[in-house]
C-alpha positions as CSV (number, residue, x, y, z in Angstrom):
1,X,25.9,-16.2,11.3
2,X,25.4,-18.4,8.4
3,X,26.9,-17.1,5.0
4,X,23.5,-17.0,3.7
5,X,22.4,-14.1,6.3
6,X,25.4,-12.5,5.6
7,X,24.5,-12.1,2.1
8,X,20.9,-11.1,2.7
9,X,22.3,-8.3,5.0
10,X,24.8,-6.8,2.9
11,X,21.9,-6.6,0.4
12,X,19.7,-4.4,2.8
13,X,22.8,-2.6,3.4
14,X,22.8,-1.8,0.0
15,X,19.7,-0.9,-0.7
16,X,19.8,1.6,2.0
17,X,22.6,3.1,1.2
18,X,21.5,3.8,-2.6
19,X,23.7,1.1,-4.2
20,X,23.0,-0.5,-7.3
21,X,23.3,-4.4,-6.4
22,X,23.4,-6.4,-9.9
23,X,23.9,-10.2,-10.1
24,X,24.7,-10.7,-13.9
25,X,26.8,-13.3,-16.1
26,X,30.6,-12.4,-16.0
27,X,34.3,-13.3,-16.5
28,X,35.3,-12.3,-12.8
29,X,33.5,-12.1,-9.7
30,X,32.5,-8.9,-9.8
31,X,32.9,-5.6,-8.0
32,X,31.9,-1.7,-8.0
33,X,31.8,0.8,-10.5
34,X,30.4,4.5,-9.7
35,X,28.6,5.7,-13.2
36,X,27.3,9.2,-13.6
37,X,27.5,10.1,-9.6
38,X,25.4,6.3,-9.2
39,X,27.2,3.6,-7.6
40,X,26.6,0.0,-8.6
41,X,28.0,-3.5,-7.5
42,X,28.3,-6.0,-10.1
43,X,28.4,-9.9,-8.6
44,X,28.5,-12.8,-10.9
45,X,25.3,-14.5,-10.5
46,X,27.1,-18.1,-10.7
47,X,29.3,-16.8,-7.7
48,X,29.1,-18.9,-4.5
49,X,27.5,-17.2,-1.3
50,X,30.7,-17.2,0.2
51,X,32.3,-14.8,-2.8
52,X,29.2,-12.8,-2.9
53,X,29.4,-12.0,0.1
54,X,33.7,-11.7,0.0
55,X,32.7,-9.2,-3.0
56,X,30.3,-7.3,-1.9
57,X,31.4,-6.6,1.6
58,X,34.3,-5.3,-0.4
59,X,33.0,-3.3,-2.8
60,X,31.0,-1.7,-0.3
61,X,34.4,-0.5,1.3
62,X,35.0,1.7,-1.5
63,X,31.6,3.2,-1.5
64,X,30.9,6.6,0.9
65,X,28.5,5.9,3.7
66,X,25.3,7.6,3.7
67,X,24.1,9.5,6.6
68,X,27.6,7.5,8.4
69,X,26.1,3.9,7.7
70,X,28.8,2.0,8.4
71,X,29.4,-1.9,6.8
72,X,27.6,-4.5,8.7
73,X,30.5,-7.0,9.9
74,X,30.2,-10.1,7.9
75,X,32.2,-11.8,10.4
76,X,34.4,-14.4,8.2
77,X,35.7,-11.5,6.3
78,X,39.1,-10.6,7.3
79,X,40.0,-7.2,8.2
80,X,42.0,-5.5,5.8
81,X,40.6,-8.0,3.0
82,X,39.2,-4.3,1.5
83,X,40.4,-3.6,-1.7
84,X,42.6,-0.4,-1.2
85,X,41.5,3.0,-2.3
86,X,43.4,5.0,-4.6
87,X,43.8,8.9,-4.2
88,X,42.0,9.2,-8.6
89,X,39.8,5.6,-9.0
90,X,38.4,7.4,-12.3
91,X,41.9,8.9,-14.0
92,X,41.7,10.4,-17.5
93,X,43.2,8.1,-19.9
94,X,46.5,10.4,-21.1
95,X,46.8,10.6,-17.5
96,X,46.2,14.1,-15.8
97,X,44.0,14.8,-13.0
């Protein structure tokens, strides 16, 4: 599968699982951010299709499935490539949970 179709299906995958998918002009290459119970995946527009893709399959890791949607396979993304979860992503600032 070419890394075009890749990208076009982690797209549908997003918009059926309710995910916010926003290509916009930014420092990094992106990632996911949950804001007010909404979840959202930020790419940088000038990104390659290859890091779109990397990013996006990614962030999508760290979103809960819907109705247990799994993440399509993207095929050149290696296993374990996820960014990790952490036990608080949103921690209060002097620290507590």
């Amino acid at each position: 599968m070419k890394a075009k179709e890749r990208l076009e299906l982690l797209e549908k995958s997003c918009a059926e699982r309710g995910v916010n998918l926003v290509y916009d002009d930014l420092r990094g290459e992106g990632g996911w951010c949950r804001l007010r119970d909404k979840h959202f995946i930020i790419v940088n527009r000038r990104a390659s299709v290859e890091t779109r893709v990397r990013v996006i399959h990614e962030a999508l890791q760290r979103v809960p499935a819907r109705a247990g949607r799994e993440v399509p396979s993207t095929g050149d993304v290696a296993p374990g490539a996820a960014v990790p979860a952490t036990a608080d992503p949103h921690p209060k600032a002097d620290g507590r949970h």
